[in-house]
VEXDREN-2710 file (C-alpha; in Angstrom, 1 decimal):
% VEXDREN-2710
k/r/px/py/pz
1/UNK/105.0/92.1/104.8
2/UNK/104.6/95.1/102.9
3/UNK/101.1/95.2/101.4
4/UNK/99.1/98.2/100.9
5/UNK/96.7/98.9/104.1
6/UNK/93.3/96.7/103.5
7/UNK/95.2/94.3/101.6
8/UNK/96.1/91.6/104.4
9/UNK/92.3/90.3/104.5
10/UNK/90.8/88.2/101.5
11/UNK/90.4/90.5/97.9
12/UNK/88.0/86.8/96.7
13/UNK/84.6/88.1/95.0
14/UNK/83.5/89.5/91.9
15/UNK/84.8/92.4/90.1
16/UNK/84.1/94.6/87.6
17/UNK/86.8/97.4/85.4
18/UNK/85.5/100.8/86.7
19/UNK/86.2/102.0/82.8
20/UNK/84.7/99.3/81.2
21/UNK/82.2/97.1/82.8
22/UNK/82.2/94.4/79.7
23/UNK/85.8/93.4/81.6
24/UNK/84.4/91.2/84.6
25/UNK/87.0/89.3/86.9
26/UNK/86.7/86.6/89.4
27/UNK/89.0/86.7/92.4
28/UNK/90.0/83.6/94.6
29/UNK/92.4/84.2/97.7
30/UNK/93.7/81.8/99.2
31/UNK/95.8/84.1/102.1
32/UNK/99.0/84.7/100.4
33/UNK/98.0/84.9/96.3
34/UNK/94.7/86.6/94.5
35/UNK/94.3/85.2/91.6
36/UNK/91.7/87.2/89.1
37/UNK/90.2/85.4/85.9
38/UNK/88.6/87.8/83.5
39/UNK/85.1/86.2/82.5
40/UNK/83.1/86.8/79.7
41/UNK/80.1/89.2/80.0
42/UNK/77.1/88.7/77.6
43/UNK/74.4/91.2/77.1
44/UNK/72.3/89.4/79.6
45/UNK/73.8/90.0/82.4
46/UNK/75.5/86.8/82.8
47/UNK/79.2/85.6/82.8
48/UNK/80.8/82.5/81.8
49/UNK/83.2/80.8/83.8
50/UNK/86.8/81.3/83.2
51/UNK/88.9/79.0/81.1
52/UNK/92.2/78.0/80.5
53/UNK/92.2/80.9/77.4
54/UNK/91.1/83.8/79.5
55/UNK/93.5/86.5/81.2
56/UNK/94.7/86.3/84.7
57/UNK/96.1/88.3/87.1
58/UNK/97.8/86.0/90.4
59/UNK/99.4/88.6/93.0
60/UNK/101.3/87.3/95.8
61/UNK/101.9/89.1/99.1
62/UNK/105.6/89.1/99.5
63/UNK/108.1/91.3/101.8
64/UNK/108.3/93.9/98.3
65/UNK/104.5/94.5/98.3
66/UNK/101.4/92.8/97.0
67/UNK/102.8/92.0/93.6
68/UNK/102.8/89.8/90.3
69/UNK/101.6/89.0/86.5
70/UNK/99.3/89.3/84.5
71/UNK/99.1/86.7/81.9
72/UNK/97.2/86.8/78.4
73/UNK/97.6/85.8/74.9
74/UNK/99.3/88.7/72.5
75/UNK/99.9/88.4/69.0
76/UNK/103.1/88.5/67.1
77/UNK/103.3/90.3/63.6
78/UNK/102.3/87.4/61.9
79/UNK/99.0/86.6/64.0
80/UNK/100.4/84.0/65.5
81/UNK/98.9/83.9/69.2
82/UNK/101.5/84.0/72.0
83/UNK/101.7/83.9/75.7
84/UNK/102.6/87.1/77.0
85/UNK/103.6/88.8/81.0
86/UNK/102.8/92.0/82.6
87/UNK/104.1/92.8/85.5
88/UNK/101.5/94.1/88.0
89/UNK/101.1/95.4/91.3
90/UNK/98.3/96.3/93.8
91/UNK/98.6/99.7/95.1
92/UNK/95.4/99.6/97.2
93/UNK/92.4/97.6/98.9
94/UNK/89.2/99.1/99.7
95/UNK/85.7/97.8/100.7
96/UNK/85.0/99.3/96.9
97/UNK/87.8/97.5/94.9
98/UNK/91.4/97.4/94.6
99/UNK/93.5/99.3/92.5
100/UNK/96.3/97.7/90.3
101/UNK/99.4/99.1/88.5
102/UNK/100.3/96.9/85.2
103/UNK/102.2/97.5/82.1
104/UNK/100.2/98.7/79.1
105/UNK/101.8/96.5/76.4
106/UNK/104.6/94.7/75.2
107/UNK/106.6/93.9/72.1
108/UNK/107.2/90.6/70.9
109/UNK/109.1/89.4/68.0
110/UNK/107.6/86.2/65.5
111/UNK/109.1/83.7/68.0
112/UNK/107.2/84.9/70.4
113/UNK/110.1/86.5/72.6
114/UNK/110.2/89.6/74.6
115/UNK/111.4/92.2/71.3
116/UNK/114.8/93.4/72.0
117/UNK/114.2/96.9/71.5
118/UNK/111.0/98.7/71.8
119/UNK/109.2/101.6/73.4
120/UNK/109.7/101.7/77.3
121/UNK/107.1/100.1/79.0
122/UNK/104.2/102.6/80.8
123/UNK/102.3/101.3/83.8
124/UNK/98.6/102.1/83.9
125/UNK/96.3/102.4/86.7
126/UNK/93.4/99.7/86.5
127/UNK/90.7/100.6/88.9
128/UNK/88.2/96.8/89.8
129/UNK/85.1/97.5/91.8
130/UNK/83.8/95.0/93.9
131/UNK/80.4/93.7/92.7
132/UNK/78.3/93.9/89.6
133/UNK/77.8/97.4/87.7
134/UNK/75.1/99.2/87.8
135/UNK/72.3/97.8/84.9
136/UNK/72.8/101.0/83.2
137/UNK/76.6/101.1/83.4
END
């Protein structure tokens, strides 16, 4: 398999966005997928558990990499909410965090579908550091 080095042993655990804290993520690895749920942060301190309407990220390590989707809820013109994909990638595992590659955004028309014609899609870097942040962060 091609995986990043680091990436072979479990990525399970608690993370945190290293650009925003608020966007907490719960990781469960089972050997051959991560799956990440974003959970909700409150002002406390605490997170809820993640539900069927949250974001998740599930990464599977193939022969082309450590690779998936990321899978939320986007809205189309009309507000109606839809199901949408990213594709995402993990470029690296550290004792820190990992680093993922996923599209920005994505257009969809009122049904719903991926928009025939729109702007190409960008890939960001998403930095998730293992843990809790700091109280102050």
């Amino acid at each position: 398999m091609r995986v990043p080095p680091g990436c072979e042993s479990s990525q399970a655990g608690e993370y945190f966005h290293a650009e925003n804290p608020a966007f907490r993520y719960h990781g469960e690895d089972d050997g051959g997928t991560l799956s990440l749920s974003v959970v909700r942060a409150h002002g406390d301190g605490g997170t809820d558990a993640p539900d069927a309407s949250t974001a998740t990220i599930v990464l599977q390590r193939t022969p082309d990499g450590f690779v998936g989707q990321t899978h939320a809820t986007g809205f189309a013109g009309s507000g109606a909410p839809c199901p949408v994909v990213f594709p995402t990638e993990v470029e690296a595992c550290a004792d820190a965090g990992l680093t993922l590659r996923s599209a920005a955004s994505t257009s969809i028309d009122e049904g719903c579908r991926a928009a025939p014609s729109g702007a190409p899609t960008v890939r960001l870097r998403q930095v998730l550091l293992r843990g809790e942040p700091d109280a102050g962060t």
